[in-house]
N, C-alpha and C positions, 0 to 999 in steps of 0.2 A: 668470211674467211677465218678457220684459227689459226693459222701461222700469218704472224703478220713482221715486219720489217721494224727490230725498235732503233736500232743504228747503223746505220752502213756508211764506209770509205771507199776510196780506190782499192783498197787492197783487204776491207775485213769487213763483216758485217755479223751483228746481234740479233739473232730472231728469236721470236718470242713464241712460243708451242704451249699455250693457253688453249688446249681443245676442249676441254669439259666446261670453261669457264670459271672454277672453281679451284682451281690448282696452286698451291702458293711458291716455294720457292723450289721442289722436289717433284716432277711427273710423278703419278700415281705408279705405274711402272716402267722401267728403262724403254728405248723405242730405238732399234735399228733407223738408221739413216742412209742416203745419197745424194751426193751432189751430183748434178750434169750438166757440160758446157758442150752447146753445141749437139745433142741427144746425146752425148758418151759419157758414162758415168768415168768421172775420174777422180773421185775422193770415196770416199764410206767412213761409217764409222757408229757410234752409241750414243744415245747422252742418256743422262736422266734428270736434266734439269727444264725446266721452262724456257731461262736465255739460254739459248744456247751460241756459242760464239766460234767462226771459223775467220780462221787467220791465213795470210799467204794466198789470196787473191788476185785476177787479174785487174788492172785497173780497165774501165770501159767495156765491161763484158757481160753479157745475157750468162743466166744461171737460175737452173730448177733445183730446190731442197725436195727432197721426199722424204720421207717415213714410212716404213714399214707397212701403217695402215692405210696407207692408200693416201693421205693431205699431202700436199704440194704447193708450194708457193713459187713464183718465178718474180727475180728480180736481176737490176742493173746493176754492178758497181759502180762508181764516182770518176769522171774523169783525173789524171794525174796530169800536172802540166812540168813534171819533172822530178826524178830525184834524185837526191843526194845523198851521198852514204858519208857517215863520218869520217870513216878509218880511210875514206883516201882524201881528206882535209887533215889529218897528222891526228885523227885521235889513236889511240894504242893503250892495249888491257896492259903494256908495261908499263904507260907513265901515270905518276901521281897525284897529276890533274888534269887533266882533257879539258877543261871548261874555256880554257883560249879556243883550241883547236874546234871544238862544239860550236862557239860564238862564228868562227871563220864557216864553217860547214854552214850554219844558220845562215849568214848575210847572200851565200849561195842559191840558197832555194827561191827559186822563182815564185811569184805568184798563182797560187794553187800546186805547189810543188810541194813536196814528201822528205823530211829529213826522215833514213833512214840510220837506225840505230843494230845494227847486226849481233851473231849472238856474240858472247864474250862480257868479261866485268870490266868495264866501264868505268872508273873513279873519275868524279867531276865536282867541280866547286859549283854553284849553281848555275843553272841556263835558262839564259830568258829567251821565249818565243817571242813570236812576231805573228801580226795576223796574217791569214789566208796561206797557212800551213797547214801541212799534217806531220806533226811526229809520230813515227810507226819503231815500237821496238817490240823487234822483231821475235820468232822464238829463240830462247834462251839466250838476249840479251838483259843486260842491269846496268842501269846508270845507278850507281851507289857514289853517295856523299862523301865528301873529303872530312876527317874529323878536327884539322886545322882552323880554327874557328877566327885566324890572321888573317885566311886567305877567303874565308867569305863575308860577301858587301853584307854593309847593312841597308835595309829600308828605314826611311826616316820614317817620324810617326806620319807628317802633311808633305803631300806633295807640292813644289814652289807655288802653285794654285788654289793650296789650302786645303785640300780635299784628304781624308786619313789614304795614307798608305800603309804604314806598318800601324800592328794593332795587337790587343791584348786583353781579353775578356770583354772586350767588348768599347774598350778604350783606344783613342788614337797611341800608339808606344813605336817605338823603334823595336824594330826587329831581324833578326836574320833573317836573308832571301833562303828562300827554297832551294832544293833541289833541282825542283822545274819550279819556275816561277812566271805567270803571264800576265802583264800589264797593262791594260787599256789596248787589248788583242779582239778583234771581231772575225768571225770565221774559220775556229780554230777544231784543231783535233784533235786527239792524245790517246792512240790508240795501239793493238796489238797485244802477243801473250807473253812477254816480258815484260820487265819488274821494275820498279823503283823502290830504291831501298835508303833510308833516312840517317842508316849507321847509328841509330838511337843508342844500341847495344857498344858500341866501338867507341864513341866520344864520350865527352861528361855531360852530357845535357840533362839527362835522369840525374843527376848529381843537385839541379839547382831549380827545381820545377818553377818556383811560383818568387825568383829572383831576376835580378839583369846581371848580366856579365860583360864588361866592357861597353856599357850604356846599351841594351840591346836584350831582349827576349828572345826566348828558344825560337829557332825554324821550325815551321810545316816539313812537310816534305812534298804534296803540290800547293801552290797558294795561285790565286785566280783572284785579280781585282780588276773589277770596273771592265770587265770582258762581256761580251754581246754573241752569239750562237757559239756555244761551243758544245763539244760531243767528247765525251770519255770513255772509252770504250775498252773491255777487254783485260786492258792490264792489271799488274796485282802491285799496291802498293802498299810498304810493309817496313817495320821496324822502323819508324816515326821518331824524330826529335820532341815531338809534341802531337799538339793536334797533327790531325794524318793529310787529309785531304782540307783545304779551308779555302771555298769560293764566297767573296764579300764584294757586294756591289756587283754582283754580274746578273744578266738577263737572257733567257730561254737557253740554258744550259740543260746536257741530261747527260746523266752518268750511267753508265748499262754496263751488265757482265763484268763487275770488278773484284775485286779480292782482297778484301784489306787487313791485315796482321800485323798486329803488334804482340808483344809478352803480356801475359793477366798483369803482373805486377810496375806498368812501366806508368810511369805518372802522368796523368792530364794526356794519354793520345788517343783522344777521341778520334772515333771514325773519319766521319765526315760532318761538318760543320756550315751548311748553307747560312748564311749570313748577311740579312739585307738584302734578297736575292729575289729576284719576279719571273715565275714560270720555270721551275725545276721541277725534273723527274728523274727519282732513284727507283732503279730496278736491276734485280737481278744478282746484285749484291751480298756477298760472303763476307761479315764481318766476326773477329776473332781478335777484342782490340783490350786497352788497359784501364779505358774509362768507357764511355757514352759511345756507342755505337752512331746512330746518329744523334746529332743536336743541333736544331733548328732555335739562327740567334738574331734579333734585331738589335746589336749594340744597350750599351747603357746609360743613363745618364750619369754623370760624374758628380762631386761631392760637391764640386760646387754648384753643380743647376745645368749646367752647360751642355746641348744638347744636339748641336749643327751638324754631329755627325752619322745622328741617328736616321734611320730609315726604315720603310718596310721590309716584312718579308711574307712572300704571298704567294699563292700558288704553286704548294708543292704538291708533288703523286710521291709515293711511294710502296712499290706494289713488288711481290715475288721477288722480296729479300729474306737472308736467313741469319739471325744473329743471334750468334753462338757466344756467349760469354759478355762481360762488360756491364758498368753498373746502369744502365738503361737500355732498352733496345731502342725508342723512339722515344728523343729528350726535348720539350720545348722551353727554354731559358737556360739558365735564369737571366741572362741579356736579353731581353725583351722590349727596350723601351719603346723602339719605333713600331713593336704591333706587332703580333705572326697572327694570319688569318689565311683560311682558305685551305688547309692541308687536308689528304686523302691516305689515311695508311690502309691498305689492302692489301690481303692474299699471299703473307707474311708466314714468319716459322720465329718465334725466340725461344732460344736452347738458354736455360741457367743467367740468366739476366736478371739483376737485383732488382729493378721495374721492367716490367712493360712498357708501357705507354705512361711519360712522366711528362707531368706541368709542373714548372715551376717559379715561382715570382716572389716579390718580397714590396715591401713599402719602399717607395724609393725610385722604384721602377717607370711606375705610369705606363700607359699605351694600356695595347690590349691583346689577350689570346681567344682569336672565337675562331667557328666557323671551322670545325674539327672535328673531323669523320674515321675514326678506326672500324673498319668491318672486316668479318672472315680474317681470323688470327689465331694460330695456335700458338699456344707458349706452353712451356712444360720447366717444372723448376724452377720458379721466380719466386722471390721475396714478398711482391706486393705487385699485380697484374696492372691497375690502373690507377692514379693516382694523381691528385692536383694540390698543390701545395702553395700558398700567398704567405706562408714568415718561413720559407729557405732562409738557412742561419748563413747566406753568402757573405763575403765582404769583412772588412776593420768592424763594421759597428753591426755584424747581422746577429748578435745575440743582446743586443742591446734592448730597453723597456721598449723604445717605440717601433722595433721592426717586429718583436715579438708580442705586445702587447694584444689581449682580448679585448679591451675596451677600445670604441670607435675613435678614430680621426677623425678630424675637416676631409671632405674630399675634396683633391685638386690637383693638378697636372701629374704629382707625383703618386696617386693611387694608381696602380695598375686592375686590371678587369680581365675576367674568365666570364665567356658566354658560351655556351649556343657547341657542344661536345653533343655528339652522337657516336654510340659504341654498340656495336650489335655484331651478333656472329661469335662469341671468341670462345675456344676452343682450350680449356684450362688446366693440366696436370699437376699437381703435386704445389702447390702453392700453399710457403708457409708461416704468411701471415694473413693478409688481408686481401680478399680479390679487388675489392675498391675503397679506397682512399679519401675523401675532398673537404681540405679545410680552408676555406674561403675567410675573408675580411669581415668585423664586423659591418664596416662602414660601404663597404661594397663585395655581398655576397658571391659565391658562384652560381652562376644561372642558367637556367633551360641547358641541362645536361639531360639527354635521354639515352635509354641504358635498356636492350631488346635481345634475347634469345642468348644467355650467357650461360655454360654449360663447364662446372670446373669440379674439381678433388680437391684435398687439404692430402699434405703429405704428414707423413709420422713424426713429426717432429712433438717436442715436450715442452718447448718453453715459446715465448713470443717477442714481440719486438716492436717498437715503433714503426708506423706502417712509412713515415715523413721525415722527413731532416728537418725539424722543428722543435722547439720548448713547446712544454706546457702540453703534448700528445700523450695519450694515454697508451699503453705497450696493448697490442694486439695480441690474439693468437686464433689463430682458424675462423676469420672472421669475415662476412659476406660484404656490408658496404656499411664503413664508419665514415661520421661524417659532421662537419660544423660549421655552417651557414651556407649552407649549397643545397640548389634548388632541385633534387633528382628525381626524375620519372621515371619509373620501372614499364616499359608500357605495354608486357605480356604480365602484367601482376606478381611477375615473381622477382626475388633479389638475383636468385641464380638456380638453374636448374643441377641436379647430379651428375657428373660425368658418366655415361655409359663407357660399358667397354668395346663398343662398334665403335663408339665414336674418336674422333682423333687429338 
C-alpha cells in the first residue's frame, strides 16, 4: 500500500502519500483528493505534500481517502469517551489567563476523553496534561502564553524522587513550565490545525538567552518529560521562548504534520529537541526556526564528573521533513553524554541551512554517536552539507588547550566517540564551503563513515570559511571532503559526483 496511516485520533488523522517511494517532503506534483464516509464523498480537496493532515473528524468512524489517481486507503478513527470544550469551564479570549479555567476543563475529561480547545486567542499561563487525553485545537484556535513571568510555576531542576525535571543544555536547572507541559503522562495526544504560540516576541525572554531570571531558565513552549506513547499531530507551534518543542525522558513518541516557527534572529529556539528519548519519529515536519531545526541530545556531564542524569537516546526516524532556514537542519549534540545511536534521516528537503547534517562533541563529553544513516536528502544553499565535529568550542572552558588540543589524551569515560555514519543519496545545490566535514580526536578518531552516490554544485561565492566551530580548522572554500583523523570510505570511488541539471 502507498498511503499508509502515520497518526490518527478521534477526531484527526496524518497520512502519509509516499507513492513513488522516493518523495521527500513535497509530492512530485499536487494530487486532487476525497474523503468518503459511508460511500458519500463529503470532504475534497488538494495537497501537495506527502503528510497530509485532515482535521474535524468523526470520532469511531470508517473513512476512505482517495486521490485522484486512483490509491485509496480506508481507515477508522479512535474511539472518544468524552469531550470537553474549554470555553464552557470559564475559559474566554477576554480574560488574561485561562490557565485556572483550562486546569478545571482538564480534571473534567474523562478517561480517553478529548479536551477540546475551539477557535479564538486563548491566553494561558501554562497547562499541564494528564494521561489518557487528547487535546484537540481545534481550527483556528491559539493557546498563547502569558508574558507575566509572576504568574508562571517553575520546574525545579529534581523532582522530590531525584530524577531532573527542569533542565538546561543538557543540565538538571530550574526552569519555566511550558505553555503545554506533560509530566509523567502515558497515552497522550496533542493534536489538531491550531497553534501554540510561546509569546517569544511579547515578553523578555529573547532579552536574556543563555541567563536565569528569578532562579529559573527560559520556557519551551511544549516540554514532554518522562511521558510513554504520545502522538503530536497536526499542529503548528511557533514563536518559542526558547527551545520550541523539548521531549526528555519519553518513550515511543511521534511527532507528524507540524509546523514549527520561530524569527531567523530569535536566540537558542531550536525546533525540536528529542532528548534521552527511545523510539521517536519525526515526520512531516515544516521548520522555519532561529537556531537548530532539529537536535537530538543525550544530556551532559557536568564539570564535576556527575553523570546520574544522563541517558540514552536511540531510535530516531526522521523522514519527509523540510527545513527551511536555521543553523543546522539535523544537529546531533553537542549534549551527548549518554550516547545517540540508531538514527535514520530520510526523504528530507534543507532550504538555506548553515549545515546539513551536523555532529557535534567535544572532550568532556564521553558516550557515543554511531549507528547514523542520512540517505535521499536534498539541500540547496547550506554552508557546509555534512559535517562532524569532536573540539565544538561549547561551554566556560570549550576554547581552552585541552578541549582544542591536537595532541592525544588518556582515553576514558570522558572521551566521547563517532562510529559507524552512512551517507548516501544527497542531492546538493549551491554549497559554499565544504560538502564534507570530519575532524575526529587524536586519541579516538572517527570511524567507518561510509559516504555513496553524492551529487552537489559550489555556489559563486569568492571567499571561504571554516567548515566547524573549532580552533585550529583551516578556512575552506569549494571543497569536496576535508578531513582529520577520520576513517572515510568513498564506496562508488568518487568524493562527489557534479550536479546535473535533471537532477534535484
Amino acid at each position: 500500500m502507498t498511503i499508509t496511516v502515520s497518526a490518527i485520533t478521534a477526531r484527526t488523522v496524518a497520512l502519509c502519500l509516499n507513492l513513488d517511494g522516493k518523495s521527500k517532503f513535497f509530492l512530485p506534483q499536487s494530487s486532487a483528493w476525497t474523503l468518503k464516509k459511508a460511500a458519500e464523498v463529503i470532504r475534497s480537496g488538494e495537497t501537495d505534500r506527502v503528510i497530509t493532515f485532515l482535521d474535524c473528524l468523526e470520532p469511531s468512524s470508517n473513512y476512505v481517502f482517495e486521490l485522484a489517481c486512483g490509491e485509496r486507503i480506508s481507515f477508522r478513527t479512535k474511539d472518544c469517551n468524552g469531550r470537553i470544550v474549554i470555553s464552557d469551564h470559564g475559559a474566554s479570549t477576554d480574560a488574561a489567563n485561562n490557565a485556572t479555567a483550562i486546569a478545571d476543563a482538564i480534571a473534567k475529561v474523562p478517561q480517553g476523553g478529548t479536551l477540546a480547545v475551539p477557535a479564538g486567542r486563548f491566553l494561558t499561563g501554562p497547562v499541564f496534561l494528564k494521561s489518557d487525553m487528547t487535546l484537540h485545537l481545534e481550527p483556528g484556535a491559539e493557546l498563547v502564553f502569558i508574558t507575566d513571568r509572576s504568574q508562571i510555576e517553575i520546574l525545579p531542576a529534581r523532582s522530590d524522587e531525584g530524577e531532573m525535571l527542569g533542565s538546561w543544555e543538557g543540565l538538571p536547572d530550574a526552569c519555566y513550565a511550558s505553555v503545554v507541559t506533560a509530566i509523567g503522562c502515558d497515552n497522550l495526544a496533542i493534536t489538531g490545525s491550531g497553534t501554540l504560540d510561546g509569546s517569544g516576541a511579547q515578553g523578555d525572554w529573547w532579552e536574556w538567552p543563555k541567563e536565569r531570571r528569578d532562579g529559573a531558565r527560559r520556557a519551551r513552549t511544549l516540554f514532554l518529560n518522562s511521558c510513554t506513547d504520545v502522538e503530536v499531530s497536526g499542529i503548528t507551534v511557533q514563536n518559542s521562548p526558547s527551545w520550541t518543542v523539548h521531549p526528555l525522558y519519553c518513550q515511543s513518541i511521534r511527532f507528524v504534520g507540524l509546523a514549527i516557527k520561530n524569527p531567523a534572529d530569535s536566540p537558542n529556539t531550536d525546533g525540536l529537541d528529542p532528548e534521552c528519548c527511545d523510539e521517536v519519529l519525526l515526520e512531516g515536519i515544516h521548520f522555519t526556526v532561529g537556531d537548530d531545526c532539529i537536535a537530538i541530545k543525550a544530556c551532559k556531564r557536568a564539570d564535576d564528573g556527575s553523570d546520574d542524569h544522563i541517558r540514552p537516546c536511540e531510535h530516531l526516524t526522521i523522514r519527509h521533513c523540510y527545513m527551511e532556514r536555521g543553523h543546522g537542519a539535523v544537529v546531533i549534540g553537542s549534549e551527548m553524554s549518554g550516547s545517540v545511536r540508531h538514527v535514520t534521516i530520510e526523504h528530507c528537503e534543507f532550504l538555506g541551512t548553515d549545515r546539513g547534517l551536523r555532529i557535534k562533541t567535544r572532550r568532556g563529553r564521553g558516550g557515543e554517536i554511531a549507528y547514523v544513516r542520512c540517505h535521499n536528502i536534498s539541500m540547496q544553499d547550506v554552508h557546509s552539507a555534512i559535517v562532524a565535529n569532536a573540539f565544538y568550542f561549547c561551554d566556560h572552558d570549550g576554547r581552552s588547550e585541552w578541549v582544542q588540543s591536537r595532541d592525544p589524551y588518556p582515553v576514558d569515560i570522558s572521551t566521547p566517540s563517532i562510529h559507524d555514519i552512512e551517507i548516501s543519496d544527497l542531492y546538493i545545490r549551491n554549497v559554499r564551503v565544504a560538502i564534507g566535514a570530519f575532524y575526529g580526536l587524536p586519541e579516538m578518531p572517527i570511524r567507518s563513515v561510509s559516504i555513496r552516490n553524492i551529487h552537489a554544485s559550489f555556489d559563486d561565492s569568492q571567499t571561504g570559511d571554516v567548515p566547524v566551530m573549532a580552533l585550529h580548522v583551516p578556512v575552506c572554500h569549494h571543497v569536496g571532503f576535508a578531513s582529520e583523523n577520520a576513517d572515510l570510505h568513498f564506496l562508488d570511488g568518487h568524493e562527489f559526483f557534479p550536479l546535473s541539471t535533471e537532477q534535484e
